[in-house]
C-alpha angles and dihedrals in degrees: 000000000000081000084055098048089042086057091040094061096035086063091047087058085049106052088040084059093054096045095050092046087055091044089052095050094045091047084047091044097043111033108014089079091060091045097051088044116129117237104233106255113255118245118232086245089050081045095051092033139331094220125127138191104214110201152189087253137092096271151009119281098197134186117297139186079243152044102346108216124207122208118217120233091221133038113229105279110299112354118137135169088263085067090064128074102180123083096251143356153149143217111214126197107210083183100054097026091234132129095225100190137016146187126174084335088167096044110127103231139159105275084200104179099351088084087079086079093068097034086062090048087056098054098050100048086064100029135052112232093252098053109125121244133205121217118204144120095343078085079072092074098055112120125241117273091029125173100228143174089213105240114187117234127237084045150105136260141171122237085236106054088039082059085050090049090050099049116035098041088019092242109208085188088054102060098047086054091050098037087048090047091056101044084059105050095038099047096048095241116114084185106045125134123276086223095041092046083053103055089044086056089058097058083055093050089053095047083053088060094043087056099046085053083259089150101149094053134079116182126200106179136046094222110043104239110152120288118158081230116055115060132130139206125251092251098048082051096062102041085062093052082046090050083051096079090067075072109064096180087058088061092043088053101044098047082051118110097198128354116200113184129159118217143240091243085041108254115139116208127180121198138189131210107254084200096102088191093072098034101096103213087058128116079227100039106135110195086222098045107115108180158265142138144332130199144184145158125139101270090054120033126201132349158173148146103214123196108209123171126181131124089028094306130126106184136183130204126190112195120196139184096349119172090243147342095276086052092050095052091033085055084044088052113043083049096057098038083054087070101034105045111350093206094066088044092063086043087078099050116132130200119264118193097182131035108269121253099261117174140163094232143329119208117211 
């Protein structure tokens, strides 16, 4: 009997082991998976906010750290993508906070000369307007075929007639002396390299975007001369124009016809607006443009990002890749007349035969 009980309980061990070994590998097979699972990484905007602005349009604009866009439910009266000759654009309502019109505004394409906008942001955020610059053999590094303003070298300049010189002209010598300059102040380093105080300018340049939201960009030059790497969006275009009016003296230049000043080192310069839409004996001219910049090279047509203000609207419109420069003030002007007086916007119109090429985005 006591050999019969021994062998009894030994079974019973036994039959508790199996049974907590099944129990082990269902509970592995079943409900280890779910245990090991990666939470999804959280993005910076889901970070800042999970809100999201779900719109009419093509995509999502989400919370950034940033300028927040706002898309508009309905586009000004009429306007339609057959209205607009160049690749992409937008219409934007400082008064409302809403982006009023759109076409390809995520599309990666060449800034050209519009990033001196930004370049002239950055400059200003590190250097008062009456710091002296000095122009020298940074001029070495402009590209052939440069838009200049003609500065001399082995002279002086203030920060605020070089802006002049950038902006109105689109001074590609400009901006290197002004990009270089303030490498060198900001950085703390009176010798350092033209081509090393440009690239550190970049970087700035890059930290200004970050800060105006501009997420999808990277810039490389201060001018905008072409370069496969350094492109922007039209909406990150427009939230740096938008970023711009932190700098008064941006708007003052670029709503400017002509500009004459004399030097310190006595040097005397005169520049002209290149934005046919404020200069009054143009075909273009608009009474209620304001500014700001124009841009064009090959690569990337023709461009501009245009201030306009009348009837309590302040409006920006951000041109890219247009066929030509009729195209690009044509486009300028149909979207604020849109807003101003729909029935000269629809004077503009031009035929279309084919649906235009509308896309979310395109990465070079």
């Amino acid at each position: 009997m006591k050999r019969k009980r021994k062998s009894n309980v030994k079974r019973r061990v036994r039959t508790d082991r199996i049974f907590f070994v099944g129990f082990l590998i269902i509970f592995l097979v079943c409900f280890l998976p779910f245990a090991l699972k990666k939470k999804p990484a959280v993005s910076v905007a889901e970070k800042t906010d999970s809100t999201a602005i779900q719109t009419d349009a093509p995509f999502t604009v989400e919370d950034k750290p940033g300028i927040r866009l706002r898309y508009s439910y309905a586009p000004p009266q009429g306007m339609d993508y057959t209205m607009i000759g160049a690749d992409a654009v937008v219409l934007y309502d400082k008064t409302s906070g809403e982006v009023l019109f759109s076409k390809n505004p995520q599309k990666h394409l060449y800034p050209a000369s519009m990033t001196k906008v930004l370049t002239a942001c950055v400059a200003l955020r590190y250097m008062d307007p009456e710091t002296e610059l000095a122009v020298g053999s940074e001029l070495d590094l402009l590209k052939p075929e440069s838009s200049l303003a003609y500065l001399v070298k082995d002279t002086k300049i203030t920060l605020k007639d070089a802006l002049y010189g950038l902006l109105l002209p689109s001074g590609n010598d400009a901006a290197y002396t002004i990009a270089v300059n303030t490498a060198r102040k900001v950085s703390n380093n009176p010798n350092m390299p033209n081509m090393d105080a440009v690239k550190y300018f970049a970087d700035l340049m890059n930290d200004e975007a970050l800060d105006a939201g501009a997420e999808d960009s990277h810039f490389v030059v201060p001018d905008g001369y072409y370069d496969p790497d350094h492109y922007t969006t039209p909406e990150d275009m427009l939230k740096i124009a938008i970023r711009s009016a932190q700098y008064p003296l941006i708007a003052e230049i670029g709503s400017s016809a002509e500009y004459e000043v004399t030097t310190s080192t006595g040097q005397s310069y005169s520049w002209e607006n290149g934005n046919a839409l404020i200069i009054p004996d143009d075909e273009f001219f608009l009474s209620f443009v304001t500014g700001l910049k124009t841009g064009f090279f090959d690569e990337a047509g023709y461009c501009m990002v245009a201030t306009a203000s009348q009837n309590g609207h302040d409006l920006i419109s951000v041109i890219m890749k247009a066929p030509s420069a009729e195209v690009r003030y044509n486009d300028a002007a149909k979207l604020f007349w849109s807003v101003y007086d729909p029935g000269n916007a629809h004077s503009f119109k031009k035929e279309v035969t084919a649906e235009p090429d509308v896309t979310e985005a395109v990465q070079y």
